[in-house]
N, C-alpha and C positions, 0 to 999 in steps of 0.2 A: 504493500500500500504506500502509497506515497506520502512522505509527511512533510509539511508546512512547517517553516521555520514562524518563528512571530509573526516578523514584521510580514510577511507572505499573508499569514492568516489573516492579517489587519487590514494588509489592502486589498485582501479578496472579499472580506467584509464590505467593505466601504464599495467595490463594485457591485455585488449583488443588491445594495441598499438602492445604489443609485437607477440598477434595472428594474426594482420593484418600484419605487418611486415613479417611471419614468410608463412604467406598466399600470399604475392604477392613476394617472391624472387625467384629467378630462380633455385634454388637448384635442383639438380635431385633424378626423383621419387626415394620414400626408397624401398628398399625390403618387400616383406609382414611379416610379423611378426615384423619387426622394429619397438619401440615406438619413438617418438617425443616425450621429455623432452621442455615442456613449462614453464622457468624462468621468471616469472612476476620479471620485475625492481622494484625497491625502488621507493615510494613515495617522487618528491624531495620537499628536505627539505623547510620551509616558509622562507621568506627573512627576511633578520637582519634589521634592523631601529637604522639610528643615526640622530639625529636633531640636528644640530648645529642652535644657537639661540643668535645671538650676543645683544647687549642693547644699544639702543639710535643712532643706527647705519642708514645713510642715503638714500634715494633711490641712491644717485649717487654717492656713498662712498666703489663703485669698478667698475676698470678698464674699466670689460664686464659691465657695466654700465654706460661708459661714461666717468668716472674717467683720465682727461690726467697727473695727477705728482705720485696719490697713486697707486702702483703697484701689484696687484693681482695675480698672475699666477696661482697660484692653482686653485684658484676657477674660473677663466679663462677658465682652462683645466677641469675643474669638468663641466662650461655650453657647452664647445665643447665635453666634449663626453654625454652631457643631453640637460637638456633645461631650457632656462630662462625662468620668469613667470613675464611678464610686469605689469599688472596687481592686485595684489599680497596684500591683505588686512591684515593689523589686526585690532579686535575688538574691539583696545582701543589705545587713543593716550600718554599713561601710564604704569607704569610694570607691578603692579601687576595685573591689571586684565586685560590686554591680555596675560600673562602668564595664568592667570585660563583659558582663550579662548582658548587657544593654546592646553593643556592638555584636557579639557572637552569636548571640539568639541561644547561647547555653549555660547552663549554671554553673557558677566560677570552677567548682571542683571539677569539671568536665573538661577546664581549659587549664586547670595549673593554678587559677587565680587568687586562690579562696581562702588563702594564709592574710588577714587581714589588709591594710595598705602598702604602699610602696612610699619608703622614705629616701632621702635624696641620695646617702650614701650604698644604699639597693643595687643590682650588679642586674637583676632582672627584671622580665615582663614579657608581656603578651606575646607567644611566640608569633613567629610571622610565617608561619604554616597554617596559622587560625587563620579563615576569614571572613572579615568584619562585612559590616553595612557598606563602607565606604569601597572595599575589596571586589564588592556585588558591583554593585553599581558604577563604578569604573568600569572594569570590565564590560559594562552594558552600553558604554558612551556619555555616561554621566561625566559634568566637570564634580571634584568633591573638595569640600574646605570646611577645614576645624578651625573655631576661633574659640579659645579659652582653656578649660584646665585639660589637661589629657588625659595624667595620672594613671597610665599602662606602663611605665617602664621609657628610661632617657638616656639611656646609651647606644649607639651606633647600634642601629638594625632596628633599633624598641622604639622609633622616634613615627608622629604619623603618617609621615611621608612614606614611613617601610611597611604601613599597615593599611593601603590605598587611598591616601589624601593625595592632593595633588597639590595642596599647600595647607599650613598651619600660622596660626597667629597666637601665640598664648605664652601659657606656664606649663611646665611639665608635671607639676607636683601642685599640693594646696601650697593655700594662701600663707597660711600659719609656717609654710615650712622656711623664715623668712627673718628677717633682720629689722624690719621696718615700724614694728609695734614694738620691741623690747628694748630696754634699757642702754644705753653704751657699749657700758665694760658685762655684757651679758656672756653666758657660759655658753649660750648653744652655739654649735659652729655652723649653723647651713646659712646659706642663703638664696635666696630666689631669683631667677632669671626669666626677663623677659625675651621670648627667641620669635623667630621667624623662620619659618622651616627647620633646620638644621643651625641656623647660628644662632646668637646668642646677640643679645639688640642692647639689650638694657639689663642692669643688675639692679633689684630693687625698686619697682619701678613704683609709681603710683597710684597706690590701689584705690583712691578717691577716684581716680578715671577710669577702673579696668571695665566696667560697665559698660561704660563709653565706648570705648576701643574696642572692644570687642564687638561691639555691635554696631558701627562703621564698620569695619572690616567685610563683615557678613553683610553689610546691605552693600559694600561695593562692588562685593562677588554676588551678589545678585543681579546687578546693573552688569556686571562687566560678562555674567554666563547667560543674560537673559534671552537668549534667542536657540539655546540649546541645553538640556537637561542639565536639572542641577542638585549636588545633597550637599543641604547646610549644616554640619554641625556646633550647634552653638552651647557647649557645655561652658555656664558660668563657675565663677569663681565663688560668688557670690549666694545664700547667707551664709556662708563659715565663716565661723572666726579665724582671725579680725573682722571686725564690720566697719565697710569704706564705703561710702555715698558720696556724688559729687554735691558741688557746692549749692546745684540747682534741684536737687534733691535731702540734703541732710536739713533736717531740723524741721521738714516741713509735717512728718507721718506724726498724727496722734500717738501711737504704738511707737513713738520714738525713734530711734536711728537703724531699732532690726524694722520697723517699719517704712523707713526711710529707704533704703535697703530694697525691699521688698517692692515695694512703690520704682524706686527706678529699672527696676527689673520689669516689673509693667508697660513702664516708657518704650524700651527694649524690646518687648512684643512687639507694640505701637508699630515702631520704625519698622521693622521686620514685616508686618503685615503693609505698613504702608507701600513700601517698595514694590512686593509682590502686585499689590491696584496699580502703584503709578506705571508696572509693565503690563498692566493684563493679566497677571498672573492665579490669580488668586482661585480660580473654579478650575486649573490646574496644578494646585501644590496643596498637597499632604505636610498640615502643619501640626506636631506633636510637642505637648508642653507636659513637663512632668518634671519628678526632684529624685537626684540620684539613692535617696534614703528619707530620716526623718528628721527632726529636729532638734539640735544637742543641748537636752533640757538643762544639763550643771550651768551652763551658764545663764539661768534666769533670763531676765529681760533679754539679755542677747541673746538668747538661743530664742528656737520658733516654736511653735505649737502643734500639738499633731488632734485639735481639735476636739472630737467627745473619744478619743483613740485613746488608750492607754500605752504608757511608756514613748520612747524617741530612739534616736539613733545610738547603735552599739547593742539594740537589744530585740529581741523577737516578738517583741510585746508587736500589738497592731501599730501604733505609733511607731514603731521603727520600721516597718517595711510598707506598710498600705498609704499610699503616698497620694497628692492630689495631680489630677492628669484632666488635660483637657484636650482636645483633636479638633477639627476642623478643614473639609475640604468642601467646599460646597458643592453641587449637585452629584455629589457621592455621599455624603454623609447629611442624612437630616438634621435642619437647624433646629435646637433648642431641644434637643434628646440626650437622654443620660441613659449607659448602659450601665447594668447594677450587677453584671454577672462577672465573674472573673478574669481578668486579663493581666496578664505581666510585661517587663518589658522587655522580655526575651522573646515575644511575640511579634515587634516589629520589625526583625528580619523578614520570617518566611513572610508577614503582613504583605512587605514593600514589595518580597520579589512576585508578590501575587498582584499587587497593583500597576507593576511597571514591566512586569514579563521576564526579568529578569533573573537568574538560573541560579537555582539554592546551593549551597555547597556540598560538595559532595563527602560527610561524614556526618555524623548522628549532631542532631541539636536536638535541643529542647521546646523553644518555641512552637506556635501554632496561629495557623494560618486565621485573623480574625474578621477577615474583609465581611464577614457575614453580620458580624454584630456592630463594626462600622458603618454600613451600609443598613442597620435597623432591620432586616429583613425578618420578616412575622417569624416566632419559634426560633429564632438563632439563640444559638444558648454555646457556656464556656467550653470549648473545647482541653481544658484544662480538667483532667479529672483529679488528679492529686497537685499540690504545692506543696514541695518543701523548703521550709527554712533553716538557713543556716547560721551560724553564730558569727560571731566578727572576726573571728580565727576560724572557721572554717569545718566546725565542726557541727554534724547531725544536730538539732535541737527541737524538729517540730516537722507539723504535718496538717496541711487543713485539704480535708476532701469532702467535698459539697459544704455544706452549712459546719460541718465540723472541724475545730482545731485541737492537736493535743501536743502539749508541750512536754518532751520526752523526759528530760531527768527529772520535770517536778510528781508528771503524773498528771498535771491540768486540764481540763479537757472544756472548751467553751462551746458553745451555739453562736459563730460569729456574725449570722442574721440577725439574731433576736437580741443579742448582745454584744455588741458591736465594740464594746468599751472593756469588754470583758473582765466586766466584775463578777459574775456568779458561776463559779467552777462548779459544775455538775458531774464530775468523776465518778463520784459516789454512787448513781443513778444508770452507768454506761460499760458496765466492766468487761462485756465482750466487746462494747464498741473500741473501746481502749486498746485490745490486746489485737483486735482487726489492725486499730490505722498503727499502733508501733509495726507490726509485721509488713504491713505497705512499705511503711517508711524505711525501714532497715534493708529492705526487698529493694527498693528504687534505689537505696544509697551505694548497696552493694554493687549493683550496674554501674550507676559512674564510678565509682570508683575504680573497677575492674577494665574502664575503656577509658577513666582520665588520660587526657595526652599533656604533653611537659609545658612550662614555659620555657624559656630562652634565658641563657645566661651569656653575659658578654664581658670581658674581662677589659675591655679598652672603655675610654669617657671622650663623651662630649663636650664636657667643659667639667671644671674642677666647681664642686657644689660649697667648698669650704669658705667663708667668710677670710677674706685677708687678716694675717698676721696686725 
């Protein structure tokens, strides 16, 4: 049988559309000898992809979230013309490896990731056998660009350029891992670098603008790819601590300076959304908003809120992993719809390569294809039947399938439907339900584990991470 590559499919499509069209109008009969000129339409183009990917940000650390002092608009107006995702997972209550989650479409332990973060003096990361979002879509003809934190790994081969960006604008690491908030004569020796692809721009830069910068950057690679497909990665920096607001944003959020914060991150949408109208873009680009984790409650006021969620980032409570996420593509995704059923964001790989035709990787992930619950279609329901969470070092700690979660070493066992804040442990009421989901869960763990594949160690640097003598 013959098979159709895509783009074949798509203009064979667009011809049959144009002879049905052209077969049911009412035009009057032609004369004999007259030909009919049949103009097969253009195959339309795949949609653009930008992920905005805030850090340490709360379930209820926007408006359309609950939020009553921090004021969102934008991303307000992004879930009234999309849809919110109540439900809304990532695979770690930590950066670095729900950043690998996020990109891989598999759970950090499946890629090596899942030993907490990656600090400066770190030798490794994300190997570049794995690949990413940006890895797909290159490959497909996509332009790709990372603006902001990366935090996979910063030594030669670990950088994004080696993991299918086609350029980078950022930090390689957080904020904190940095010179810029602490004292003088201070003890810690790293310091943080501003890069641009592979070099290194600025040492210490300032993070009262990184906001900013980042998000110029990404609307200039909108403007400068706007006539041929594009993936934005826009992972901020921003609420982790330190918290930096520009001058046109600090002092102004009731909720203070994480409010401040949070608010210019909003702006950031804004821009971002705005560029995509001022090219036309907008009923072709898949815009996804979401926070790498939850919010790092020890630091009170600075830290964010995960809402009526229990606990924040570091920890498997709901607040550390059920994160707030918004989407928006229009006349793909209905305006003003919230899906309540389970989605993670290890699902936005196979998602994109089912929106853009572009070809999954060939080795096991985790994700699943959600084009069906984005699209609202009647009975779509999670193609997730188990979630496992993992601790911030990387070890087994829980399991929710369907309505149920149990969290392995206490014995806890919630109704996260009904209880959403999980305050009322019903263990005591469930004791085959109990001994069922550890058995899943140690069953599913045992699989990754047995096909985890390695990260990448590299023994040469990119730059020396050490603060000057």
């Amino acid at each position: 049988m013959l098979q159709l590559t895509t783009p074949a499919r798509n203009s064979l499509a667009w011809l049959l559309f144009g002879l049905l069209t052209l077969a049911g109008c009412s035009s009057p009969p032609q004369p004999a000898g007259d030909t009919i000129k049949v103009i097969a339409q253009p195959a339309a183009p795949p949609p653009n992809i930008v992920i905005i990917f805030t850090d340490d940000q709360g379930y209820g650390d926007l408006s359309c979230f609950g939020h009553p002092t921090i004021h969102t608009p934008h991303l307000d107006a992004l879930a009234a013309n999309g849809m919110k995702l109540t439900q809304c997972y990532v695979a770690s209550p930590v950066c670095s490896p729900s950043r690998a989650a996020l990109l891989t479409g598999c759970y950090p332990k499946r890629v090596g990731m899942h030993r907490h973060v990656i600090f400066p003096q770190y030798d490794y990361g994300l190997h570049t056998d794995e690949v990413t979002i940006a890895d797909m879509l290159r490959d497909h003809g996509y332009a790709t660009g990372i603006f902001g934190k990366w935090h996979l790994g910063h030594r030669p081969g670990l950088m994004p350029t080696d993991q299918g960006f086609d350029t980078f604008f950022g930090v390689p690491y957080s904020n904190d891992m940095a010179q810029i908030h602490r004292a003088r004569n201070n003890n810690y020796p790293f310091r943080l670098p501003l890069m641009r692809d592979n070099e290194v721009i600025e040492w210490e830069p300032d993070q009262r603008q990184m906001t900013r910068m980042y998000t110029d950057e990404a609307v200039a690679f909108i403007e400068e790819h706007k006539d041929r497909p594009f993936f934005v990665y826009l992972p901020h920096s921003m609420p982790h601590i330190p918290l930096y607001a520009s001058e046109d944003f600090e002092g102004t959020s009731p909720r203070g300076l994480y409010g401040d914060v949070i608010e210019e991150i909003d702006w950031s949408v804004g821009q971002v959304v705005a560029a995509l109208e001022a090219y036309g873009l907008t009923g072709n680009t898949l815009v996804f908003f979401t926070s790498d984790n939850g919010p790092w409650l020890p630091f009170k006021l600075n830290g964010g809120s995960a809402g009526l969620l229990r606990g924040g980032k570091g920890t498997n409570w709901e607040g550390g992993q059920r994160v707030p996420a918004v989407v928006a593509m229009p006349g793909t995704i209905p305006a003003g719809s919230v899906c309540r059923e389970v989605v993670t964001t290890m699902d936005l790989l196979p998602t994109i390569a089912a929106l853009t035709g572009a070809t999954l990787p060939d080795r096991v992930i985790d994700g699943h294809d959600i084009t069906a619950l984005l699209r609202g279609e009647p009975g779509a329901s999670s193609p997730t039947e188990a979630f496992l969470y993992y601790s911030s070092n990387g070890d087994l700690a829980g399991i929710r399938h369907g309505p149920w979660k149990l969290l392995l070493e206490s014995g806890e066992l919630y109704h996260v439907d009904r209880d959403p804040g999980e305050q009322y442990n019903v263990a005591n009421n469930h004791a085959d339900r109990i001994a069922e989901l550890r058995a899943l869960a140690e069953q599913m763990d045992a699989e990754i584990t047995e096909h985890a594949r390695p990260v990448r160690v590299v023994e040469e640097t990119l730059f020396d991470p050490r603060k000057p003598e």
